[in-house]
C-alpha positions, 0 to 999 in steps of 0.5 A, spaced: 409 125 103 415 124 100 418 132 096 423 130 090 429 136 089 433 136 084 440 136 087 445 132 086 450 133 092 456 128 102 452 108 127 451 107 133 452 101 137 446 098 140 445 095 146 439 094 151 442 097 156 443 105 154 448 104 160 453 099 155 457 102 150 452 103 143 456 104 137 462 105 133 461 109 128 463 107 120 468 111 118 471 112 126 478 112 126 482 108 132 483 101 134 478 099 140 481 093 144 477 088 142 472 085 148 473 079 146 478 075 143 478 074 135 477 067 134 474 065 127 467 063 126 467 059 120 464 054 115 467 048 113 472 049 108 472 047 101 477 044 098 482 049 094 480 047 087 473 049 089 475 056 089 478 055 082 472 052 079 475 045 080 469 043 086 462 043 088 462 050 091 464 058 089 467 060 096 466 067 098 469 071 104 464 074 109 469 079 114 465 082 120 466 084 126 462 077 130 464 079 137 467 086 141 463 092 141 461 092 133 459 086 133 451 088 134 451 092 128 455 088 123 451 081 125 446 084 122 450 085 115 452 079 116 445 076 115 443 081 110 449 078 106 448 071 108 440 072 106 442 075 098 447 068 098 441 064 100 436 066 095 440 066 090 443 058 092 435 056 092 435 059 085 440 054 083 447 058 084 452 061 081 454 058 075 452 051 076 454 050 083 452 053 090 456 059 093 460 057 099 461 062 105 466 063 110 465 067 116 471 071 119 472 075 126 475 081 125 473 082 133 471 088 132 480 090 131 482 092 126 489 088 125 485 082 126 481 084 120 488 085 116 489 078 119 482 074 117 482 077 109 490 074 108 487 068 111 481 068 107 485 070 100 491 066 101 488 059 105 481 059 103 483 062 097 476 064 097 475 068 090 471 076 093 471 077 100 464 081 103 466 085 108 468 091 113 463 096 117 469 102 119 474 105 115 479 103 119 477 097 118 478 098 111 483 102 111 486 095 115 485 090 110 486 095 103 493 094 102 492 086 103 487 086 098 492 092 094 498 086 095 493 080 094 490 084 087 483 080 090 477 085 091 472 087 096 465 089 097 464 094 102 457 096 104 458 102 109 457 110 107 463 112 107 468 119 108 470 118 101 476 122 099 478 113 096 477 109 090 481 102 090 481 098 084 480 093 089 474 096 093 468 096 090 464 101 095 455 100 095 455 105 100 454 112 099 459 117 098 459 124 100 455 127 095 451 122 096 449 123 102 452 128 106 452 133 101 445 133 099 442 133 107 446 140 107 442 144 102 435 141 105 437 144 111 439 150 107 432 150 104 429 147 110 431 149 117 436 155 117 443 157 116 446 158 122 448 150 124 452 147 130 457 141 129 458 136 133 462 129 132 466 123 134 474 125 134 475 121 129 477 121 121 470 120 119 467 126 123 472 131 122 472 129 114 465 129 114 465 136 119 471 139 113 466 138 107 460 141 111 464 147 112 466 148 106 459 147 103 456 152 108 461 156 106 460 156 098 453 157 099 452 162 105 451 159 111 455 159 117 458 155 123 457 157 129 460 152 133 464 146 132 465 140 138 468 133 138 468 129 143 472 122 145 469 116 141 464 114 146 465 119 151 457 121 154 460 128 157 456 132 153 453 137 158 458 144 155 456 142 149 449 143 150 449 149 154 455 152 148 450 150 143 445 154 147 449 160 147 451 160 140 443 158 138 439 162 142 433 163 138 435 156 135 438 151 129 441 146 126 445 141 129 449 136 124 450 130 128 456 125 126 457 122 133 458 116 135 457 110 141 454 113 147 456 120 146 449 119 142 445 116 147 447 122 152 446 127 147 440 125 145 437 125 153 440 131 154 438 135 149 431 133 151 432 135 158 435 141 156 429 143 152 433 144 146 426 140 142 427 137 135 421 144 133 428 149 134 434 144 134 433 139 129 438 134 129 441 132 122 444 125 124 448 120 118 450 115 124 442 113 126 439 108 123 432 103 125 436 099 129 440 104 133 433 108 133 431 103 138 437 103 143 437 110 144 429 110 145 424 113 139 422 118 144 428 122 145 429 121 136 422 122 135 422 129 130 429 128 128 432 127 122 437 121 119 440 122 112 441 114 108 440 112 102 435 106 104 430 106 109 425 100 111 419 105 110 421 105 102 415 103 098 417 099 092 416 091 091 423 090 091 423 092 098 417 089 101 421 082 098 427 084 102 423 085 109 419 080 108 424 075 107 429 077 112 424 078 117 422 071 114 428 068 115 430 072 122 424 075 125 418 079 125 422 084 131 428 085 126 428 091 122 433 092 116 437 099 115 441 102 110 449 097 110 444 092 111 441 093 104 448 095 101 450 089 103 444 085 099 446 090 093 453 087 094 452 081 093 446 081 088 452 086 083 458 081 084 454 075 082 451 079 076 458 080 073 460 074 075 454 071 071 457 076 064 464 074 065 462 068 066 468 066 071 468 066 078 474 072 079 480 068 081 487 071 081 486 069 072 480 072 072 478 077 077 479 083 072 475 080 067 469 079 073 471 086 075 471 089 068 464 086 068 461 089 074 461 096 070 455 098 069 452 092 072 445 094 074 442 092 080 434 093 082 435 094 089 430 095 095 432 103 095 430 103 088 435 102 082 443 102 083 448 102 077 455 100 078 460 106 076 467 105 074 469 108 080 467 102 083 461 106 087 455 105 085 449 111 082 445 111 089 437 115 090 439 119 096 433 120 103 432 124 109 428 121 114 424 123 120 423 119 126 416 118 127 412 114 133 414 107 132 421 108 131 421 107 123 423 114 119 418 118 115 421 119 108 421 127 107 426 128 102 428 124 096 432 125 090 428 124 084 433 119 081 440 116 083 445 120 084 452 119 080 457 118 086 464 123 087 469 119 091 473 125 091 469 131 094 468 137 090 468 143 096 474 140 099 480 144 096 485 139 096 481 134 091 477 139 087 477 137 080 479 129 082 476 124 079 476 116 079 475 112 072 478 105 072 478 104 065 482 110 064 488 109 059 493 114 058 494 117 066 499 116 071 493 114 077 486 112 074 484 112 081 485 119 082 487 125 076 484 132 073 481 131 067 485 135 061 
């Protein structure tokens, strides 16, 4: 049974063979080298003018990593995001015309991601652009879109410390996930924890905001480790966390790719069971849940803000239709479901602006998304004008069949806080788009 607090507080590459590299994280930082080259799988292309308003079709972008180590797990946002198109296209489209998609390979390579939004805002003139999983993907294509003046949906959690006027963000914010995974631990599970990461942006973020928390409200690091993406050489850490937790502890897992897979097997090998050491993991979702094996994960815990396990009819449609669509085997996750709310809310405003956002009318289109309310699978979601979006925040354990049980649950949708509040550096920041009479609405101090 679900328990509801009241605070409001911050993926594994799968593969049917263990021994495969698995997932790249979000918000990992770096440049992998793409395991296959960035050739484009796109649609027909429209005429120019049908972007404009001037043809049949809307043309939307879809950018995601189609081939090379992400493209496992953005395959499935991609079909998530092509379902949400399709259903409203059966509904009579947007505007009078049918939505248009076109597909570009990011390659799983973060220039080539650059590359493809250019391409798909200055060729195909497409007039918004769903895409990105990791945050050095993001951060590849922000100053194209910044140049560009064009918009992004992006639907991954996130390491925050951001907010572009050219970003709409539906995944969660720090405060929306991490943060409030924290005090259930706190209350839950102990006080005393063990960190272990990816070397990369979003871990230590993630590990610095987790620091700071812990020191605010009484608990302590024991220890701290990070190991190189996709390294499996996890045995030090294993015994350095028997050594810091004898008695037991909380271990808070921003690992990514293959160090996951090993972690996991040899935790379970070393005896470190999820009874004394429950793991708390923000990179585990369904999907990866059955790539590294239920029965190393059966007992530990993941922190989203959607689940397949959520009970609402919102999300039985949303299954329903997507293992219609796809198959009864696949399972939906969390930036899947972002991704649908993506494109549910851009279609909204579209709707009250009554344009498509072309270079003249993206800041109508955009102005319009503020406040726009969404009836989402995870329950209700409102667009801020922050451009990140009110979010329910879960905790889930994983039970026998591979799915997560839902133990934790904020009671309403929790507002989100681009700018973390434990850190030093960005207390008291915040981001408000309609801001009129400071230098940065994307990042000041109220007065």
């Amino acid at each position: 049974m679900t328990r509801q607090f009241g605070r409001r507080k911050f993926l594994l590459y799968g593969s049917a063979t263990l021994g495969t590299s698995i997932l790249l994280k979000a918000c990992a930082g770096g440049s992998p080298t793409a395991s296959e080259s960035p050739a484009a799988d796109s649609t027909t292309a429209a005429s120019p003018a049908a972007a404009s308003g001037g043809g049949d079709t809307i043309k939307v972008g879809i950018l995601h990593s189609l081939s090379g180590t992400m493209a496992i797990s953005e395959k499935s946002v991609v079909d998530s995001t092509q379902l949400a198109i399709e259903e409203i296209n059966q509904a009579g489209g947007l505007l009078g015309k049918q939505i248009e998609t076109i597909e570009e390979d990011g390659a799983s390579d973060w220039p080539t991601f650059a590359e493809k939004a250019r391409k798909l805002i200055e060729e195909d003139q497409v007039v918004v652009i769903f895409g990105c999983w990791t945050s050095a993907s993001r951060k590849a294509v922000l100053p194209v879109f910044e140049e560009k003046n064009h918009m992004l949906y992006y639907p991954v959690q996130y390491e925050g410390q951001e907010c572009s006027k050219n970003i709409f963000y539906t995944g969660a914010a720090p405060n929306q996930q991490i943060e409030p995974s924290v005090d259930w631990l706190l209350e839950e599970k102990g006080k005393e924890f063990y960190l272990v990461g990816s070397d990369y942006v979003f871990p230590r973020t993630a590990n610095t905001i987790i620091k700071a928390q812990l020191e605010a409200k009484g608990g302590t690091v024991v220890g701290e480790d990070y190991l190189p993406l996709g390294s499996t050489e996890v045995t030090p850490i294993i015994s350095k966390i028997r050594s810091a937790l004898p008695n037991g502890g909380v271990i808070y897992n921003t690992m990514n790719g293959d160090s996951n897979v090993a972690l996991f097997k040899q935790m379970q090998g070393a005896g470190l069971t999820p009874d004394k050491y429950p793991v708390m993991s923000v990179s585990i979702a369904e999907e990866e849940v059955k790539a590294i094996g239920t029965e190393f994960l059966k007992g530990h815990y993941a922190a989203w803000n959607y689940f397949q396990t959520v009970e609402s009819p919102e999300n039985t449609k949303y299954v329903e239709a997507f293992k219609a669509k796809f198959g009864e085997d696949r399972v939906t996750n969390d930036p899947m479901e972002a991704a649908y709310i993506s494109v549910n809310i851009w279609k909204q405003a579209v709707e009250q602006a009554g344009e498509t956002g072309t270079p003249t009318s993206l800041e109508k289109v955009r102005a319009a998304a503020y406040g726009q309310k969404f009836a989402a699978p995870e329950g209700p979601v409102t667009m801020n004008t922050n451009h990140h979006i009110s979010k329910t925040v879960r905790i889930g354990e994983v039970r026998d069949d591979g799915l997560f049980e839902i133990v934790y649950s904020t009671p309403a949708p929790v507002d989100p806080l681009p700018w973390n509040q434990f850190v030093t550096d960005t207390q008291g920041f915040t981001c408000d788009w309609t801001k009129t009479g400071v230098d940065n609405p994307g990042k000041f101090k109220e007065t």
